[in-house]
C-alpha positions as CSV (number, residue, x, y, z in Angstrom):
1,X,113.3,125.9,111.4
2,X,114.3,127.1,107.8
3,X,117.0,124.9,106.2
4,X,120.6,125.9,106.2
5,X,123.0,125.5,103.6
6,X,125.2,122.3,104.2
7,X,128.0,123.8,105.7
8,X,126.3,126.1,107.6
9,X,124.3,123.0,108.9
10,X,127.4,120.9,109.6
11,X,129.0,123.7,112.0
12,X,126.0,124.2,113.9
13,X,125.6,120.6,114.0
14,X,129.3,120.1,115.1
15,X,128.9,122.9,117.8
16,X,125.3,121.7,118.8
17,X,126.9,118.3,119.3
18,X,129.6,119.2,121.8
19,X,127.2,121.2,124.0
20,X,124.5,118.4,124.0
21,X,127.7,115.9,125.0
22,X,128.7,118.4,128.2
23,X,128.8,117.2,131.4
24,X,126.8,120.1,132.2
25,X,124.4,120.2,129.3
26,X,121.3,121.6,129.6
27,X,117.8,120.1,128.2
28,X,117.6,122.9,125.9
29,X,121.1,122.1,124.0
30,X,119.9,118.1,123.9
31,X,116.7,119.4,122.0
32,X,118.0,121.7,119.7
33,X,120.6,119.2,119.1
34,X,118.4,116.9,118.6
35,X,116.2,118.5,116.3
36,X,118.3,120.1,113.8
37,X,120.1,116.5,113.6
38,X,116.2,115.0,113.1
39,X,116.1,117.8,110.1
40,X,119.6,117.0,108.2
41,X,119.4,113.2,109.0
42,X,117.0,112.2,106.1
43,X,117.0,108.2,106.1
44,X,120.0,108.1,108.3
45,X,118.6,105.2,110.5
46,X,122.1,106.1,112.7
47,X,121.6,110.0,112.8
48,X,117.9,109.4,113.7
49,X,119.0,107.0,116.8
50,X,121.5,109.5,117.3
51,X,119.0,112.6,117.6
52,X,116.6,110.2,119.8
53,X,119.4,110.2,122.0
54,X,119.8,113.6,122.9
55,X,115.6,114.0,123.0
56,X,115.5,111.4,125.8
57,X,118.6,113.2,127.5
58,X,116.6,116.2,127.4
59,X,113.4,114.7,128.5
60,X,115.7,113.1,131.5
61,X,117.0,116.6,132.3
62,X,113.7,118.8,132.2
63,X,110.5,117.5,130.8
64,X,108.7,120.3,130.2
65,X,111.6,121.8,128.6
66,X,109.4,122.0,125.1
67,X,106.0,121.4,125.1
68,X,106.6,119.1,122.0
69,X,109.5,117.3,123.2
70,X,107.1,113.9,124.2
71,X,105.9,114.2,120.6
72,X,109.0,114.5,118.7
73,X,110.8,111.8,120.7
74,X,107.2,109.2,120.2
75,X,107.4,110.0,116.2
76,X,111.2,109.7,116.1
77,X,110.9,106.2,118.2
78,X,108.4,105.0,115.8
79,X,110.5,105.8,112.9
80,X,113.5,104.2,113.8
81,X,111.3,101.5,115.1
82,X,112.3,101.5,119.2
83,X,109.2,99.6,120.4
84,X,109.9,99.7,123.4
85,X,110.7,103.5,123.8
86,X,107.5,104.2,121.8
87,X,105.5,102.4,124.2
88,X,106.7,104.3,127.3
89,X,106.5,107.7,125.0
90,X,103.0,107.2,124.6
91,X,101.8,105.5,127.5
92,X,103.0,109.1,129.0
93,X,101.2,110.8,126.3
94,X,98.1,109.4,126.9
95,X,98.2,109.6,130.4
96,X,97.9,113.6,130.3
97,X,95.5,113.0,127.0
98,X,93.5,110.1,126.4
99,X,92.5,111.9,123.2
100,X,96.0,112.5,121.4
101,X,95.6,110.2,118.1
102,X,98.7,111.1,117.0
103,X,100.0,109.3,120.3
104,X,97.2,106.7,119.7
105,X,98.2,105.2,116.6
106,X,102.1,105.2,117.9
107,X,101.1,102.9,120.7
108,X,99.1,100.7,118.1
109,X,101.9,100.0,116.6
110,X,104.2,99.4,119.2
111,X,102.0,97.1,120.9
112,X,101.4,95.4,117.2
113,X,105.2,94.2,117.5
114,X,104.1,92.0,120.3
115,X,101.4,90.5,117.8
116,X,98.4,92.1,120.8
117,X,96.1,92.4,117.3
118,X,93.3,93.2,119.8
119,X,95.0,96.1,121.8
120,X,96.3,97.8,118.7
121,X,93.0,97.8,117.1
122,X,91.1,99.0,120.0
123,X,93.9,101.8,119.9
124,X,93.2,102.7,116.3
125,X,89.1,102.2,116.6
126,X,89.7,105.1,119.5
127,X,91.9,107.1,117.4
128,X,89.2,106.7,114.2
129,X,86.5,107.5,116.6
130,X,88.7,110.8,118.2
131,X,89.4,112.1,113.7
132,X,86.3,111.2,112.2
133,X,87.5,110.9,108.4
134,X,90.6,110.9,108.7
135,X,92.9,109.0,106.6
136,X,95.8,108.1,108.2
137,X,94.1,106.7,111.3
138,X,91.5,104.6,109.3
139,X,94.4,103.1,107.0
140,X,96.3,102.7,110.1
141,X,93.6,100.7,110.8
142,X,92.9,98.7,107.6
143,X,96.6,97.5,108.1
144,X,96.1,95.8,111.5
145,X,93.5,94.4,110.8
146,X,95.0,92.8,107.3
147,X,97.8,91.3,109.8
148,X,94.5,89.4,111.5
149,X,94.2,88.1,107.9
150,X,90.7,89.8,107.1
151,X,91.7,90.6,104.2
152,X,88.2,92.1,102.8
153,X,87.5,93.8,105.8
154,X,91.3,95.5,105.6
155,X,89.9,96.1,101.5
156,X,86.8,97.8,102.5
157,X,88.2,100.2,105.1
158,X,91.3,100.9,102.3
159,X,88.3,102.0,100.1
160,X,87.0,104.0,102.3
161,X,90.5,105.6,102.4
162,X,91.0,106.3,98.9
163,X,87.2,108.0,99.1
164,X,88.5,110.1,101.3
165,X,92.3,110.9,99.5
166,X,91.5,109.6,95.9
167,X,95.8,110.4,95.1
168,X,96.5,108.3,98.2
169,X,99.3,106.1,96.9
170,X,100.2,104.5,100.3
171,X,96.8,103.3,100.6
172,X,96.6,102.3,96.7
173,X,99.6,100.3,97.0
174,X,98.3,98.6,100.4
175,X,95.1,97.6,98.0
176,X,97.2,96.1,94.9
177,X,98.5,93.9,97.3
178,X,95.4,92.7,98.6
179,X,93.9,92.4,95.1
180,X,96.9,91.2,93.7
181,X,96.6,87.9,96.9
182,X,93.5,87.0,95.7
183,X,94.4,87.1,91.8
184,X,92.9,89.7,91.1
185,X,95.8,91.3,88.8
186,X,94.1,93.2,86.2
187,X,93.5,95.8,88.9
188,X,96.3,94.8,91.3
189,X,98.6,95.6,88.8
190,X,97.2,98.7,87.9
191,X,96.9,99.9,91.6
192,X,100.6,98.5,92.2
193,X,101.6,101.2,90.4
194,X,101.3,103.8,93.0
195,X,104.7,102.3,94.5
196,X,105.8,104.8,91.5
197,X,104.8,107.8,93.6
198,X,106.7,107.1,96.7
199,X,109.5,110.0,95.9
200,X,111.5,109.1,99.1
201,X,111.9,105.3,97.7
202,X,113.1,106.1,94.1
203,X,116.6,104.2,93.4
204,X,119.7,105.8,92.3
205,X,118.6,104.0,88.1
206,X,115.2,105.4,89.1
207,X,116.1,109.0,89.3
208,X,118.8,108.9,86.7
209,X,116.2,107.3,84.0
210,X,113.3,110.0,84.8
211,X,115.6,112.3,84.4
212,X,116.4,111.5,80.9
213,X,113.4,109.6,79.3
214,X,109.6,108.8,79.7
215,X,108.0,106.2,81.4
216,X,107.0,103.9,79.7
217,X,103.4,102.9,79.6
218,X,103.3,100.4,76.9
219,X,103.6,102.4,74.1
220,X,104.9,100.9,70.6
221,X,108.6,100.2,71.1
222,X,109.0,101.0,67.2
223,X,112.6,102.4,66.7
224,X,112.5,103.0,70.4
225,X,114.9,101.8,73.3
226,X,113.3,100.8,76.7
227,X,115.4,100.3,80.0
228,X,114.5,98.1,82.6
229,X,115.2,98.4,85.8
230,X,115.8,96.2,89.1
231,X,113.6,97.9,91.9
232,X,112.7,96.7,95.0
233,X,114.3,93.5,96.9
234,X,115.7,90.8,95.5
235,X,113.3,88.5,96.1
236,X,110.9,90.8,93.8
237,X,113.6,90.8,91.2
238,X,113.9,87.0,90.8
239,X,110.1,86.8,90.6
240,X,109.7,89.6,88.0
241,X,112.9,88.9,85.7
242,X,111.1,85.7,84.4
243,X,109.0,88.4,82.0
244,X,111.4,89.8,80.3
245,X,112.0,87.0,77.5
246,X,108.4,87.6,76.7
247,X,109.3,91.7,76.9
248,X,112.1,90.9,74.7
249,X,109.6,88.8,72.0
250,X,107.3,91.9,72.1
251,X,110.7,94.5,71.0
252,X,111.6,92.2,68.4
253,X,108.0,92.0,66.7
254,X,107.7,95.5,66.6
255,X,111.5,96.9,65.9
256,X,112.2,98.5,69.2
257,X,115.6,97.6,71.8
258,X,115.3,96.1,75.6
259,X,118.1,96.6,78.0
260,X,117.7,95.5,81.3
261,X,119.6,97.8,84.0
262,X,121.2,95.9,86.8
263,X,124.1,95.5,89.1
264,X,124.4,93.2,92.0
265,X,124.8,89.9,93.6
266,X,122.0,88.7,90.8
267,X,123.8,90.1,87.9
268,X,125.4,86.8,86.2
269,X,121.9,84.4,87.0
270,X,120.0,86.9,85.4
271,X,122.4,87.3,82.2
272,X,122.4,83.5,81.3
273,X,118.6,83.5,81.2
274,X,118.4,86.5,79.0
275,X,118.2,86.8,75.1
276,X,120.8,88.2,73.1
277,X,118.9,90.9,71.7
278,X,117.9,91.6,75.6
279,X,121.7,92.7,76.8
280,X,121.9,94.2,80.5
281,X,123.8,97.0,81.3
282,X,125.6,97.7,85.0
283,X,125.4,101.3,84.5
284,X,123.5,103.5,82.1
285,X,125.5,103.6,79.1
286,X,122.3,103.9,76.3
287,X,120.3,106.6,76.7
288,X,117.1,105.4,76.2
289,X,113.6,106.5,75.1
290,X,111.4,104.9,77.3
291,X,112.0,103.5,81.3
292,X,110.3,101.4,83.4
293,X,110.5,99.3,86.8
294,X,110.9,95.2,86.0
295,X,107.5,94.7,88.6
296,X,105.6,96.8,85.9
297,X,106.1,94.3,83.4
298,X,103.3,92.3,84.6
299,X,101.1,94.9,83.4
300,X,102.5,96.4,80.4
301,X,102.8,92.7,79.3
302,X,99.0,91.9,80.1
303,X,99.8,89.2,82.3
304,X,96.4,88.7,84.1
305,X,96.9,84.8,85.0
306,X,99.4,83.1,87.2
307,X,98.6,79.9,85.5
308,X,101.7,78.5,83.0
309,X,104.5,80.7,85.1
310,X,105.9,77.9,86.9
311,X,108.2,76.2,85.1
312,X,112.2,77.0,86.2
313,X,113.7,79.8,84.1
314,X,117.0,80.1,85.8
315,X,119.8,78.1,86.0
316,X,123.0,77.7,88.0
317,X,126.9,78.2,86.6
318,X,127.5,74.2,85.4
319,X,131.3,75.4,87.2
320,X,129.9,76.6,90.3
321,X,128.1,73.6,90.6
322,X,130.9,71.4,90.4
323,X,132.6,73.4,92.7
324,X,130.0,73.0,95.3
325,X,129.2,69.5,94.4
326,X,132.8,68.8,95.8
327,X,132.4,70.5,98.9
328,X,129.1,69.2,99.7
329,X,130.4,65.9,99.3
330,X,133.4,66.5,101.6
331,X,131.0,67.3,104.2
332,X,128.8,64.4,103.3
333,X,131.5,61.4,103.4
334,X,131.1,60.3,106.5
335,X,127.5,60.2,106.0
336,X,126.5,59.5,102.3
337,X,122.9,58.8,101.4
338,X,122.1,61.4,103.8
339,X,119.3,63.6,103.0
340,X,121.0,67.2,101.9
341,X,118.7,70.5,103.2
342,X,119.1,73.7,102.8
343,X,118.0,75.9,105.7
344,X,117.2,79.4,106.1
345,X,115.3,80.2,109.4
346,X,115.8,84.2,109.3
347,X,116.3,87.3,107.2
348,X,117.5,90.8,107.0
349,X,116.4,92.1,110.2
350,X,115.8,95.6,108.4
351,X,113.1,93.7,106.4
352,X,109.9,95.0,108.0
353,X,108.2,91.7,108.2
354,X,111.5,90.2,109.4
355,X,110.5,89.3,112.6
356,X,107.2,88.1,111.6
357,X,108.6,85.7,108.8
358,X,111.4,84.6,111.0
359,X,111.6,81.4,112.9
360,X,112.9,81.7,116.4
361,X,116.0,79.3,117.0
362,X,114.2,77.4,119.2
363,X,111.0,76.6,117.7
364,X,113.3,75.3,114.9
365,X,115.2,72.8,116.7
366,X,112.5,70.2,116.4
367,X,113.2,69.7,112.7
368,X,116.9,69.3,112.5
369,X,117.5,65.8,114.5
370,X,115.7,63.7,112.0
371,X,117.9,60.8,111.3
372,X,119.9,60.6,107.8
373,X,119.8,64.0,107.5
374,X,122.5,66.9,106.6
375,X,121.3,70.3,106.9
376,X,122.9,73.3,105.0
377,X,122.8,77.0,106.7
378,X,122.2,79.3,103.1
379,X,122.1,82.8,104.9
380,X,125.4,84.4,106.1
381,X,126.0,85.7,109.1
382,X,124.5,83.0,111.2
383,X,127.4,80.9,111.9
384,X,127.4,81.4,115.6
385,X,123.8,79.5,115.7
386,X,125.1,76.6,113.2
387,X,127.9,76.5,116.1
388,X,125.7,76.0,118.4
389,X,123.3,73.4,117.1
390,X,126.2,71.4,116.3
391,X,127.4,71.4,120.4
392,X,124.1,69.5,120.5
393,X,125.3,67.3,118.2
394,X,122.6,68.1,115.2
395,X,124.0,67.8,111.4
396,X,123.5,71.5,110.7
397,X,126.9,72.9,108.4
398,X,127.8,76.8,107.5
399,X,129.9,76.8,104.3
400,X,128.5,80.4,103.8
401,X,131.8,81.6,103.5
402,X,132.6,80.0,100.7
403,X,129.9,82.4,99.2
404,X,132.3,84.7,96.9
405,X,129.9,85.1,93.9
406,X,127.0,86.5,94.5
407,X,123.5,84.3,94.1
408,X,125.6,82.4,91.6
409,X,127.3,80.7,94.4
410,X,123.9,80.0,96.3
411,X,122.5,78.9,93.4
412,X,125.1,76.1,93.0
413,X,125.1,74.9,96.3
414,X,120.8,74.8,95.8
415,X,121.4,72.5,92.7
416,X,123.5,70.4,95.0
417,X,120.4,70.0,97.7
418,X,117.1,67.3,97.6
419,X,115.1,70.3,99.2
420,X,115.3,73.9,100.6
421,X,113.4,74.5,103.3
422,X,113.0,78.5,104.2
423,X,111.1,81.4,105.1
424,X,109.6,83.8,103.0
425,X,113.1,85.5,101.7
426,X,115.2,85.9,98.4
427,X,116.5,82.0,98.9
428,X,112.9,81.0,98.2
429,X,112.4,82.9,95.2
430,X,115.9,81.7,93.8
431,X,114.9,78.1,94.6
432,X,111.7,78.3,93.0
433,X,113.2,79.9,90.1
434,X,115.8,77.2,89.8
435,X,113.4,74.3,90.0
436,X,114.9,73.2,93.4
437,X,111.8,71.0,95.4
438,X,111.3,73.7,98.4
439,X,109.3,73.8,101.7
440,X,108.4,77.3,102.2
441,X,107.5,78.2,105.6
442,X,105.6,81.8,105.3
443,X,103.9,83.5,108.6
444,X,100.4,83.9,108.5
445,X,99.9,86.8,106.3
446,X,102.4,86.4,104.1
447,X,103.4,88.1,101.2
448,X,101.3,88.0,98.6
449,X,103.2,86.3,96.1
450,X,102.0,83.1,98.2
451,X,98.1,84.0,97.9
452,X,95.6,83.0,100.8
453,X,94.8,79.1,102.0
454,X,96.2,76.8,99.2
455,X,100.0,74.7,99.7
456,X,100.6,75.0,96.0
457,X,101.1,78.7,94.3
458,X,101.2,78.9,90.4
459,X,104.4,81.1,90.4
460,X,107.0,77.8,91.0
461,X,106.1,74.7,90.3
462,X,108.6,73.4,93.0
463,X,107.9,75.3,95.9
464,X,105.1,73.6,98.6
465,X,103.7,76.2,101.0
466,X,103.3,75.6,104.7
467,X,101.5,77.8,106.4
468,X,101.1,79.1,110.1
469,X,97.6,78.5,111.3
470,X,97.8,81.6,113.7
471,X,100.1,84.6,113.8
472,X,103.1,83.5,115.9
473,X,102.7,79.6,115.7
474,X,105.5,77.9,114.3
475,X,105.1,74.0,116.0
476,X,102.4,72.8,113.5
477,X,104.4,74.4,110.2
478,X,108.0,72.9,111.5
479,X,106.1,69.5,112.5
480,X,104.9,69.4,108.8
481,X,108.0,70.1,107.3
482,X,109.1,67.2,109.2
483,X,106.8,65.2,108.3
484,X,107.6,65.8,104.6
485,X,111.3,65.5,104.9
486,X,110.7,62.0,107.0
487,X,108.7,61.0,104.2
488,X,111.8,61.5,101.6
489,X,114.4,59.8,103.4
490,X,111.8,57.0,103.9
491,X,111.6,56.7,99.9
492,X,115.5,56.8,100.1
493,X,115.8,53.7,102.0
C-alpha cells in the first residue's frame, strides 16, 4: 500500500475505524483497518495492539478472508510481544505448514517466554535446517542459545552470521556484548558500535547532533567542541558517566571544549561529579563540532581494562540526605539498631529482560522476616505489594512518594541504608556508583556489565553478585542474600 499524506491517512483511518467498530462489520473492513493502522502506527505499542485487534476480529469473522491475514496477525503479536496470541497464531500456522520459518521462529520465541530453552531451539534448528544460510534464523538461534549461557557456542553461530551479512549490526551488537562479558573490550567496544546503526533507536539529541556535526571518532579536540550525549537506559548512563572526568582531562591537554547533553531524573547527580570546564547542557544551546554517544567513551578513551574503575564517583545532595536521614529515622524509632535495606525486586516491565531479572513476590518473601531488620521499597509504583507484606506483618516500608527529585532523592535515601539489595536495574548502578555495600541479585545471563561466574565485578567496588544457578531459580540466590544480611545484623549485636 503506497503511503498517504498525513491527513489523507488520518480520514481514511477515522472512516476505516468506524466501519471495523460496526455491529455489522465485515472481515474485510477489520483487515484493511487493521493494516493501514499497522502502516501509520510506527512504534505506537497502543496503535499496534489496536491494529491486532481488528486482525483477530477479522480472523474471528472469516479466516480465509486474506491469505496473509495469519501472517500479519503472528508478526504483529510478536511485535507487541502477546505471547500468548503468538503461540496460537503459529501453532495454526504450522499446522497447514510444518515448513513456514517465518512462523517457526515466532513460536521460538513465544515458547522462549516460558524459559522451554529446549522447544525454542528445536524450533529454530528446524527453521535453520528449512533456510539454509539464512541470517535471521541462525542469529535467531545464536540468541537462544546465549539465554542457555553458552556463550561461545551463541559466538560462533553470531560469526557465522556476520559471514553471511558482514554490515549486520544486530548481530555485531549481539557479539560486543558477548566479547565485552568476557573482557574482551578492545573488540567489544569496537563491535558495540553497531548500536550506532539502529536508525529506528536514534534519540531526539541523537538526530539533532547528526544533523549538525560529525561524529566523533577520536579525533584531536584542538579548538574543537564535542557533545556528549546520554543514550540508552539509565542504568547505562550511570555506568558510562564515570569517563567523562577523564574525557574532560584529554580536552583540556589538547585545547578542545566537552559538554555533556542531558536532561532527566539524573541531571543534578551527574552535575556535582562533573568538572567545571565539563558543563552540561539540557538542551542544545552550543553548536558543536564533533558528537558522540557517552557508551562510546570507553573506546575513544582506550579503556581496555575494568581494573581501577571501582571506586564511588558519585555522591548524594548532603540536603537530601538530611532530609531522608529524618524520615528514615521516623520509621526506624520504634525499632533502632535495626538493620536498614533497600529493596527492589522488579523493573520496568517494558524492559525486555524484565521478567527474566525480576523476582516474583513470592519467591521473595523468604528474605524479608529476618529479625532486626527494616526493609525499604526503592521502585515506585509498588506500594500495593509493600501493603501487602506488611498485612503479614513483615518490616517492608514505601516512602517512594516522597521521591520528588529525581535519582537525587534515591540517592539520599541509599546513603541512609547499610545495604541495597536489587535486581539488575538503574538502583544497582546508582548504588554502586555511590559506594553503597549492595547485594545484586542478576538472573542467569545477565547483563554483561556483571561478566560470567565470579561474585565480585571490577566496575563497583561495593556491589557483591549473586547469581541464579539455573534460569528461573531464585531460592538459592534469595537464601544467600539472607545469609549475608544475617551475617550483618549478627556483627551488629
Amino acid at each position: 500500500m503506497a503511503d498517504l499524506n498525513p491527513g489523507l491517512a488520518n480520514s481514511q483511518l477515522a472512516t476505516l475505524r468506524v466501519r471495523a467498530a460496526a455491529p455489522q462489520a465485515c472481515a474485510g473492513d477489520c483487515f484493511a483497518f487493521g493494516c493501514l493502522l499497522l502502516q501509520h502506527a510506527g512504534r505506537d505499542k497502543a496503535r499496534q495492539r489496536e491494529a491486532l485487534a481488528a486482525l483477530v476480529r477479522a480472523y474471528q469473522l472469516d479466516p480465509s478472508c486474506e491469505p496473509t491475514l495469519l501472517h500479519t496477525i503472528a508478526q504483529t503479536a510478536f511485535v507487541v510481544r502477546d505471547w500468548a496470541l503468538l503461540d496460537s497464531a503459529t501453532g495454526l500456522l504450522l499446522s497447514h505448514h510444518a515448513e513456514d520459518a517465518n512462523a517457526l521462529i515466532w513460536r521460538a520465541a513465544a515458547v522462549q517466554q516460558r524459559d522451554d530453552f529446549a522447544t525454542a531451539e528445536r524450533l529454530l534448528r528446524e527453521a535453520v535446517r528449512v533456510v539454509p544460510g539464512n541470517p535471521v534464523a541462525l542469529h535467531k538461534l545464536a540468541l537462544c542459545i546465549k539465554e542457555q549461557a553458552r556463550f561461545a557456542e551463541a559466538e560462533a553461530l553470531l560469526r557465522q552470521v556476520l559471514a553471511m551479512s558482514p554490515n549486520n549490526a544486530h548481530a555485531l551488537f549481539d557479539l560486543s556484548e558477548l566479547e565485552i562479558r568476557t573482557g574482551r573490550f578492545a573488540d567489544g567496544w569496537a563491535h558495540y558500535e553497531s548500536r550506532i546503526a539502529f536508525a529506528d533507536d536514534l534519540n531526539n539529541a541523537q538526530r539533532a547532533l547528526a544533523a549538525i556535526s560529525a561524529h566523533w571518532h577520536g579525533e584531536s579536540l584542538a579548538g574543537k567542541t564535542l557533545v556528549v550525549y546520554g543514550e540508552q537506559g539509565n542504568g547505562d548512563c550511570l555506568w558510562a558517566v564515570r569517563f567523562l572526568p577523564l574525557l574532560a582531562v584529554r580536552a583540556r591537554r589538547e585545547g578542545g571544549r566537552v559538554i555533556f547533553g542531558h536532561d532527566g531524573p539524573l541531571r543534578h547527580l551527574f552535575e556535582r561529579m562533573l568538572p567545571a570546564d565539563l558543563p552540561l547542557e539540557t538542551s542544545l544551546e552550543t553548536r558543536p563540532d564533533f558528537h558522540c554517544g557517552l557508551m562510546s567513551l570507553p573506546l575513544r578513551l582506550g579503556i581496555v581494562d575494568a581494573a581501577g574503575w571501582g571506586a564511588p564517583y558519585l555522591s548524594a545532595d548532603p540536603a537530601h540526605v538530611q532530609t531522608w536521614r529524618e524520615r528514615v529515622d521516623e520509621h526506624t524509632a520504634a525499632t533502632r539498631g535495626h538493620l536498614k535495606v533497600g529493596l527492589v525486586w522488579n523493573g520496568n516491565p517494558e524492559h525486555i529482560r524484565d521478567t527474566r531479572r525480576s523476582v516474583p513476590v513470592g519467591q521473595l518473601e523468604p528474605l524479608l522476616d529476618v529479625a532486626s531488620v527494616s526493609y525499604f521499597a526503592l521502585s515506585p509504583g509498588r506500594g500495593e505489594t509493600v501493603v501487602q507484606w506488611r498485612a503479614k506483618g513483615l518490616d517492608v516500608v514505601d516512602m517512594t512518594h516522597h521521591f520528588q527529585s529525581g535519582f537525587d532523592d534515591v540517592a539520599a535515601l541509599l546513603a541512609n541504608l547499610d545495604l541495597v539489595v536489587t535486581i539488575d536495574s538503574g538502583p544497582a548502578h546508582l548504588a554502586g556508583a555511590l559506594g553503597v555495600p549492595t547485594c545484586l541479585m542478576i538472573d542467569h545471563v545477565s547483563a554483561w556489565f556483571w561478566g560470567d561466574e565470579s561474585p565480585l565485578t571490577a566496575w563497583y567496588d561495593s556491589i557483591e553478585l549473586v547469581r541464579q544457578p539455573r534460569v528461573g531459580d531464585w531460592a538459592p540466590v534469595v537464601a544467600k542474600v539472607r545469609e549475608r544480611i544475617e551475617a550483618m545484623t549478627r556483627r551488629r549485636r
